[in-house]
C-alpha positions as CSV (number, residue, x, y, z in Angstrom):
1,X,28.8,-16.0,-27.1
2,X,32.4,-14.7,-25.6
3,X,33.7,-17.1,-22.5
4,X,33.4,-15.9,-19.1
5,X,35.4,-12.4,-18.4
6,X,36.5,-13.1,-14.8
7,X,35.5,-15.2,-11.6
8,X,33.6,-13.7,-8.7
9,X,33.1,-15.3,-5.2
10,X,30.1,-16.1,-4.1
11,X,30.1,-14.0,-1.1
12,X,30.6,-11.1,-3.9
13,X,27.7,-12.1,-5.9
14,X,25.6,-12.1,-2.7
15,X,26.2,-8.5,-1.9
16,X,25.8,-7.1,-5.7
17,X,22.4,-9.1,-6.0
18,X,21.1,-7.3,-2.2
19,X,22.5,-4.1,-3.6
20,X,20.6,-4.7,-7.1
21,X,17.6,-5.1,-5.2
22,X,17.8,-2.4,-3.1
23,X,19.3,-3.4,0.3
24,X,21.7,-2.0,2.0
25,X,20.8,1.8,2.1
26,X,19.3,3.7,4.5
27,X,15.7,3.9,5.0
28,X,14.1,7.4,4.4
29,X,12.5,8.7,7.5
30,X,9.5,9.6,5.2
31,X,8.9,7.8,2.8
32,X,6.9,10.0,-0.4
33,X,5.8,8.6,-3.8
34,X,9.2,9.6,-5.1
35,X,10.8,6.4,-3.2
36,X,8.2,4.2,-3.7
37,X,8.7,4.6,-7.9
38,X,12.2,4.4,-7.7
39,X,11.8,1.1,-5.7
40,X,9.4,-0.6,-8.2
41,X,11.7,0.8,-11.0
42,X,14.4,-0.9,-9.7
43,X,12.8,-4.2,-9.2
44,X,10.4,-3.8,-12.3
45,X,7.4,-5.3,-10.7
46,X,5.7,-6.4,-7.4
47,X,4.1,-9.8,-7.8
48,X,0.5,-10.1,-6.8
49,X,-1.0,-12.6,-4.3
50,X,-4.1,-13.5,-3.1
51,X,-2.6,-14.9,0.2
52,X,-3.8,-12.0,2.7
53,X,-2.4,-13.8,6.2
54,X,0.0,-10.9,6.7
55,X,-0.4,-8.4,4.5
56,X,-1.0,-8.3,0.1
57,X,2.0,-9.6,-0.9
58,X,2.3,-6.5,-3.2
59,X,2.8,-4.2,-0.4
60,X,5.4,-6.1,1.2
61,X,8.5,-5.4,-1.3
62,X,8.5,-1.7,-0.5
63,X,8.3,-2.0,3.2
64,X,11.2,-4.5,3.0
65,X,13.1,-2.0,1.6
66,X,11.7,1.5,2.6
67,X,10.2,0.7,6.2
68,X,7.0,1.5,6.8
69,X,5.1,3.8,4.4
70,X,1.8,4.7,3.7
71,X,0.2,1.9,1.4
72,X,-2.4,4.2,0.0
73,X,0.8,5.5,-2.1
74,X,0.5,2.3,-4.2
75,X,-3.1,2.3,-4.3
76,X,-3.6,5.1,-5.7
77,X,-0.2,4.6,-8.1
78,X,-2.1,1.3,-9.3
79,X,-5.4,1.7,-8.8
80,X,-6.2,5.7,-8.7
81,X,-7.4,8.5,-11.0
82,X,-6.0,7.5,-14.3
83,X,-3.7,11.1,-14.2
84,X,-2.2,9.7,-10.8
85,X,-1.6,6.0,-12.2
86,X,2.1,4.7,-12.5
87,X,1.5,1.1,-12.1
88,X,-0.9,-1.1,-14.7
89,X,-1.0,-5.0,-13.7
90,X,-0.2,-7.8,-16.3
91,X,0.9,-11.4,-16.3
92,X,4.5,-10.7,-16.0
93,X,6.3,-13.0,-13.4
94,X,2.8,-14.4,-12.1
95,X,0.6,-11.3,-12.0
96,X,2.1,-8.0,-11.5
97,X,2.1,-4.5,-10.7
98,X,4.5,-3.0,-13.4
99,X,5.6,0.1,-14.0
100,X,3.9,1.9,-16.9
101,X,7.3,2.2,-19.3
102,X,6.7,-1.3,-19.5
103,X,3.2,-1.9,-21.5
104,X,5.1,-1.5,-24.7
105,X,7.6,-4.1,-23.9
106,X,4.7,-6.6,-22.8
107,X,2.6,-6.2,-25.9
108,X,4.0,-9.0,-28.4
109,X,2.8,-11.4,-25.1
110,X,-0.5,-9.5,-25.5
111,X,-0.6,-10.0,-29.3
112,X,0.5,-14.3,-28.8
113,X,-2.7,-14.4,-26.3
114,X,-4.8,-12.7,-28.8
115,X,-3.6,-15.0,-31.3
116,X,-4.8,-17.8,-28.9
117,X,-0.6,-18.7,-28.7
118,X,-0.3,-18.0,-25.1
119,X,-2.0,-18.2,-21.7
120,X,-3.9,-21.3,-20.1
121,X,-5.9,-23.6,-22.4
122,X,-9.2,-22.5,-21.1
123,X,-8.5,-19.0,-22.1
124,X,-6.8,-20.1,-25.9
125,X,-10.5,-21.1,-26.2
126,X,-11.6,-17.2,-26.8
127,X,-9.2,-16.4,-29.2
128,X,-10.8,-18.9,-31.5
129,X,-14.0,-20.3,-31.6
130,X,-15.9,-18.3,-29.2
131,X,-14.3,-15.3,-29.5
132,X,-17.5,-13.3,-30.3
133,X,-18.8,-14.3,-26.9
134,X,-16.0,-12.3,-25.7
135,X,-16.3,-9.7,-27.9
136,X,-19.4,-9.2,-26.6
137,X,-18.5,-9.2,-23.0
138,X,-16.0,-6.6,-24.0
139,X,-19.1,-4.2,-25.4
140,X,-20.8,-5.2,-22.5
141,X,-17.8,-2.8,-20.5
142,X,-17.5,-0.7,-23.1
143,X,-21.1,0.1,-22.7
144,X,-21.9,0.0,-19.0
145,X,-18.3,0.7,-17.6
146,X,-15.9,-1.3,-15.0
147,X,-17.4,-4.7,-14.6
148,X,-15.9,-7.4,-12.2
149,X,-16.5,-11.0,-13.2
150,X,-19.2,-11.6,-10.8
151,X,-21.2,-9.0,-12.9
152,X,-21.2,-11.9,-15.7
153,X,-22.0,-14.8,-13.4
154,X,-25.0,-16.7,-12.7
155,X,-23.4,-19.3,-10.5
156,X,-20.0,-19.0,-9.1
157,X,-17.2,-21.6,-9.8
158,X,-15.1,-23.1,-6.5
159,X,-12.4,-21.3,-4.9
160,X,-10.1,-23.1,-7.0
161,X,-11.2,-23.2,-10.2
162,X,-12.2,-19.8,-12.6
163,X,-15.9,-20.3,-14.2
164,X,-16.0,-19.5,-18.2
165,X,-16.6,-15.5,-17.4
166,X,-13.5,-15.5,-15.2
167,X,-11.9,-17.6,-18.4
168,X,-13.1,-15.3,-20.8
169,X,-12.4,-11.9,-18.8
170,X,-9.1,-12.8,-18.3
171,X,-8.2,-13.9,-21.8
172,X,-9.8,-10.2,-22.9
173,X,-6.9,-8.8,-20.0
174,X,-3.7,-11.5,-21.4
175,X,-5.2,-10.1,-25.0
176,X,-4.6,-6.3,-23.9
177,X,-7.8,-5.9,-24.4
178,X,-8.8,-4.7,-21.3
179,X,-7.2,-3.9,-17.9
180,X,-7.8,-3.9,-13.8
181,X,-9.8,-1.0,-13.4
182,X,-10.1,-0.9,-9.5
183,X,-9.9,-4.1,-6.8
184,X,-13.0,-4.3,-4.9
185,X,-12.7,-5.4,-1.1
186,X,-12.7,-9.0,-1.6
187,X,-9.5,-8.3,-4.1
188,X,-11.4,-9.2,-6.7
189,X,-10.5,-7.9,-10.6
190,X,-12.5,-4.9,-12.1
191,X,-11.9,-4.7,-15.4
192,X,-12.2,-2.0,-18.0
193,X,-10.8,-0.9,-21.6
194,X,-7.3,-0.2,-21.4
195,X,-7.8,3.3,-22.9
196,X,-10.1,4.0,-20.4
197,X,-7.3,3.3,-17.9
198,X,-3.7,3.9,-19.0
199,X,-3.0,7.5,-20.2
200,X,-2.9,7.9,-24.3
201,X,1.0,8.7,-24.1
202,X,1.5,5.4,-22.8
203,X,-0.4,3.5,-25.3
204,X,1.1,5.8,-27.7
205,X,4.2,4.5,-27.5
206,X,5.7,2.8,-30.0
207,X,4.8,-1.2,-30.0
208,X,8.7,-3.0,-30.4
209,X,9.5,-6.0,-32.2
210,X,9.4,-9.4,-30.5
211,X,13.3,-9.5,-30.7
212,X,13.6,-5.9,-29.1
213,X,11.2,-6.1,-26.1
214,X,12.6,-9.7,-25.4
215,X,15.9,-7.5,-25.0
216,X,14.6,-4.9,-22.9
217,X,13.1,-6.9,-21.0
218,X,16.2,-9.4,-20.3
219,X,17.9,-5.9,-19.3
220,X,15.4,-4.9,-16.9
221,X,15.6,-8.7,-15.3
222,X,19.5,-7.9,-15.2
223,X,19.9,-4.4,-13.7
224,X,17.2,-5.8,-11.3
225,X,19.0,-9.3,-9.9
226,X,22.3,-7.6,-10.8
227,X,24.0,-10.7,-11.5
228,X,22.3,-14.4,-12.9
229,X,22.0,-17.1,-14.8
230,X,20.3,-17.8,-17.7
231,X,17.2,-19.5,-16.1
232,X,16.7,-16.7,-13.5
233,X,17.2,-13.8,-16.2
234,X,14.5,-15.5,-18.2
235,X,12.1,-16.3,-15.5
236,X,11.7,-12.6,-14.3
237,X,9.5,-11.7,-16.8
238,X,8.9,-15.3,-18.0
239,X,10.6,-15.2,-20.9
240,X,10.9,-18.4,-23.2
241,X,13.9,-20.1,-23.5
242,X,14.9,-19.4,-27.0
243,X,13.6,-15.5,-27.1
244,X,15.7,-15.7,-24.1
245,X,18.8,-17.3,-25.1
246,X,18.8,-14.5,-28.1
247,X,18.1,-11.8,-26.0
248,X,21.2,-12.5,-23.5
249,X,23.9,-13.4,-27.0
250,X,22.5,-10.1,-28.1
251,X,23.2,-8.3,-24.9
252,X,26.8,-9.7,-24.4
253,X,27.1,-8.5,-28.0
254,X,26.2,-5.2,-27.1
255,X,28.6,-5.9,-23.5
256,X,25.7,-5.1,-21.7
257,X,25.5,-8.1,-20.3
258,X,29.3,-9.9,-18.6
259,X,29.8,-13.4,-18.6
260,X,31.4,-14.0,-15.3
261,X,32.4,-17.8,-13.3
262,X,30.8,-18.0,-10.0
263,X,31.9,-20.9,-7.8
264,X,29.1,-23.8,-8.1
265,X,26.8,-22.2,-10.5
266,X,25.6,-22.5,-14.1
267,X,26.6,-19.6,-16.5
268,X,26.2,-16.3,-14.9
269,X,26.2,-12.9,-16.0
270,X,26.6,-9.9,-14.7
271,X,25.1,-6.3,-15.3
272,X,27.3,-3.9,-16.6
273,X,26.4,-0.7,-14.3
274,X,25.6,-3.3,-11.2
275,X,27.3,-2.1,-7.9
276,X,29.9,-4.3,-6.5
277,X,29.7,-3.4,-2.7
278,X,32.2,-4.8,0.1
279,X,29.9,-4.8,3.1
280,X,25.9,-4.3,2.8
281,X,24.2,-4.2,6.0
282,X,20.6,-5.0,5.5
283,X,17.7,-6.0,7.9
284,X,14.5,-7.1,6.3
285,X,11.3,-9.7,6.6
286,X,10.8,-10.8,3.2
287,X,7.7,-11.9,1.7
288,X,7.4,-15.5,0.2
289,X,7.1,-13.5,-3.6
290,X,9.5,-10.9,-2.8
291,X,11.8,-10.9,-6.2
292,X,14.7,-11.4,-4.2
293,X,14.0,-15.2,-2.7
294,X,10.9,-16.3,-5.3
295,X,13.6,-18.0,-7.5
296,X,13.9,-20.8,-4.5
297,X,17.5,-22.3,-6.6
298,X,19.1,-19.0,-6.4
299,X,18.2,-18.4,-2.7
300,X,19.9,-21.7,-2.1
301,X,22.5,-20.7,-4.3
302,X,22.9,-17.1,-3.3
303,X,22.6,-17.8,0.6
304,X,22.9,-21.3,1.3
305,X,19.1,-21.0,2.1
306,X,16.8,-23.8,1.5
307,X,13.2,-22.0,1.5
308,X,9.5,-23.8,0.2
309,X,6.6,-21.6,0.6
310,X,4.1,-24.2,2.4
311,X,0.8,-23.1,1.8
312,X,-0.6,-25.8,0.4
313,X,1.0,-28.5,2.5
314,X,-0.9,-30.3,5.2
315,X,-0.6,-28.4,8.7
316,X,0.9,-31.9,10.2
317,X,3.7,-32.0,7.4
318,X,5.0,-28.2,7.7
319,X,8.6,-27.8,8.4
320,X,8.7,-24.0,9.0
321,X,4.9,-23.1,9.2
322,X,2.2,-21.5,7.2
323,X,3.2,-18.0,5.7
324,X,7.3,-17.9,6.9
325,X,9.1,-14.7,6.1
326,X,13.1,-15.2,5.5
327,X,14.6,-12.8,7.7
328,X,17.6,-10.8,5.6
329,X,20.3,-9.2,8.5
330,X,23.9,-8.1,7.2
331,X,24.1,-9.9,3.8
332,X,22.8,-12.9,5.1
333,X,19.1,-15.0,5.8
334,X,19.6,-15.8,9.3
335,X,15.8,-16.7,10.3
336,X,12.6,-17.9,9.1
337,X,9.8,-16.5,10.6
338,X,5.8,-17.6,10.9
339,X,3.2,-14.4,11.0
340,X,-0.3,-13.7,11.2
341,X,-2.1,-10.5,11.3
342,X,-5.1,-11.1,13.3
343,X,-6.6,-7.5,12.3
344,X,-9.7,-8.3,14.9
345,X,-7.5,-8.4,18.0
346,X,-4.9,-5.9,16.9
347,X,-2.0,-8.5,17.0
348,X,0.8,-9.3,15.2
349,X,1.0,-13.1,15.3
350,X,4.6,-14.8,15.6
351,X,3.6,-18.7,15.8
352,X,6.7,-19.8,15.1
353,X,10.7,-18.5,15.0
354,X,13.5,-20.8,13.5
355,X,17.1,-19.7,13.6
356,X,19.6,-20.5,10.9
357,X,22.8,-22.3,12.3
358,X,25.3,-19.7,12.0
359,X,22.3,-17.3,12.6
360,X,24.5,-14.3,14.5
361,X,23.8,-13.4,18.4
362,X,22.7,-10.0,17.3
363,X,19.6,-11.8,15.2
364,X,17.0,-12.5,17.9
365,X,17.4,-8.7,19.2
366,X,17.1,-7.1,15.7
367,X,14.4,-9.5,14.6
368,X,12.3,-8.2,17.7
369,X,12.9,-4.5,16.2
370,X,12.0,-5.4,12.6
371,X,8.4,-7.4,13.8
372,X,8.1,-4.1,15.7
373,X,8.3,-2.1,12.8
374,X,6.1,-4.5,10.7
375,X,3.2,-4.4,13.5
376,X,3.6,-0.4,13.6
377,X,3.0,-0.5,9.5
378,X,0.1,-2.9,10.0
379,X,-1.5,-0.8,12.7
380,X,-1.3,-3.7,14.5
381,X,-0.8,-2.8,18.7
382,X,0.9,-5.6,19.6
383,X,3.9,-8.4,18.6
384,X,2.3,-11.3,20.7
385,X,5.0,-14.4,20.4
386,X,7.1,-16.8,22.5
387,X,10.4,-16.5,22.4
388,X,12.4,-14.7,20.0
């Protein structure tokens, strides 16, 4: 692999990763399908959540970046007619809405899972030796049409833990055999055949080697975080570390890739079309699984921001609070915020508010614009919060 080209600051690499990601531009005063495309094409996907305090964390990433839209556009762009569809979801980084150029570069990981090489050892299970019990849950949708996995239970597993038809269904979707159809209203999976879903050109495409799509895919990781380290360029689309460590030789190779030094890090690199900006002015609330802060080392790295989703801790050991929302302003995170929709009462909750230390004076004033904005897009009447 060559050595490093150059050196670039950290301050530097901050700004090129926001303008990677899309900050730092104007927000359309309407915003039509066209923006919201361009917006998951330049990130590549929107990570899926169950997590519905706020708002699905899949509708979050656009609003960060657009303001507020109308989230029937994604629907229907991953969930509509099948003429209308742009998106398809898929275990990319977590699961994820991806654009539909991307099935082709997905399929080797299909092929491993259908192999029984990849996915969860509760799935590997259907690959092998009781495969034709999911062969015949895939006639059974082939026969009667989209089919949830509650449609094959006769007693539900716990919240926590998938029951053999959720096992099996989802090794059918890792496979490629089949696909999310619809969500019902609980956000629950429908599942159909992929041909019944995603239009014939797109699964005509043609299938690329392992070493190719790995290479694509490393791209698409790059031109999205615009600069990064080996770790975070594999862990975009969760690639492994050896298909990875190819992909990136081949793409310095090719110089689309630039090794470059930055101040405290590991080996970076550095897209060869990403912007280098000198000032981006950004205000955003950012979702816990928005691509630009899910790699928790690189927020730390990027912004000298420490941030731990904490979900799943105990109320009485919380730091922040429940469901916090870095909030971006300039090319900085300056706050960390606590929300709750409560959809029955019309409110927009703000339980808790915690400034960085060199958090700006201006922050307080244009975090109170930005929840504003977010309860507007939630059709939620009112911000209802101490002080901000």
């Amino acid at each position: 692999m060559p050595p490093q080209t150059g050196e670039i600051s950290v301050a530097q690499a901050r700004r090129i990763a926001l303008a990677a990601q899309g900050f730092g531009s104007a927000r359309p005063v309407r915003v039509d399908q066209g923006h919201l495309h361009r917006v998951v094409g330049r990130l590549g996907l929107h990570q899926i959540d169950s997590v519905n305090v706020l708002a699905r964390a899949h509708y979050l990433p656009a609003f960060s970046r657009l303001g507020a839209y109308d989230r029937t556009l994604l629907d229907r762009a991953a969930w509509g007619q099948r003429k209308e569809r742009r998106l398809f979801e898929y275990w990319a980084h977590e699961a994820s809405l991806l654009p539909l150029d991307t099935h082709p570069l997905l399929r080797w990981r299909m092929a491993r899972a259908d192999r029984g090489e990849a996915g969860y050892a509760g799935m590997r299970v259907f690959a092998g030796e009781r495969r034709e019990e999911a062969m015949k849950a895939l006639e059974r949708i082939r026969q009667e049409g989209p089919l949830a996995a509650s449609d094959f239970e006769s007693s539900r597993a716990g919240w926590w833990e998938w029951s053999d038809s959720k096992r099996m269904l989802e090794w059918l979707f890792y496979a490629g055999h089949i696909t999310t159809a619809t969500r019902q209203r609980s956000f629950e999976r429908v599942y159909d055949l992929m041909e019944r879903v995603i239009q014939p050109a797109v699964l005509a495409l043609p299938t690329l080697p392992e070493a190719e799509a790995h290479r694509s895919l490393i791209e698409r990781s790059a031109r999205a975080l615009g600069i990064a380290t080996v770790g975070e360029l594999r862990d975009y689309f969760r690639i492994g570390p050896e298909d990875a460590k190819a992909a990136i030789a081949a793409l310095v190779e090719e110089e689309v890739l630039i090794p470059v030094a930055v101040p405290g890090w590991p080996p970076a690199f550095l897209h060869h079309e990403a912007r280098r900006p000198r000032r981006v002015d950004a205000q955003a609330l950012l979702a816990p699984f928005d691509p630009l802060v899910w790699e928790r080392t690189r927020t730390e790295r990027l912004f000298g921001f420490r941030y731990r989703i904490e979900i799943y801790v105990p109320a009485a050991k919380r730091q922040h609070g429940y469901y916090v929302l870095p909030f971006l302003f300039g090319d900085r995170l300056v706050a960390r915020v606590d929300l709750k929709s409560d959809r029955k009462a019309s409110r927009l909750l703000v339980h808790a508010v915690h400034l960085e230390p060199k958090a700006p004076p201006e922050t307080r004033d244009a975090l109170r614009v930005e929840l504003a904005s977010l309860a507007h897009w939630l059709g939620l009447s009112e911000v209802s919060t101490g002080p901000v």
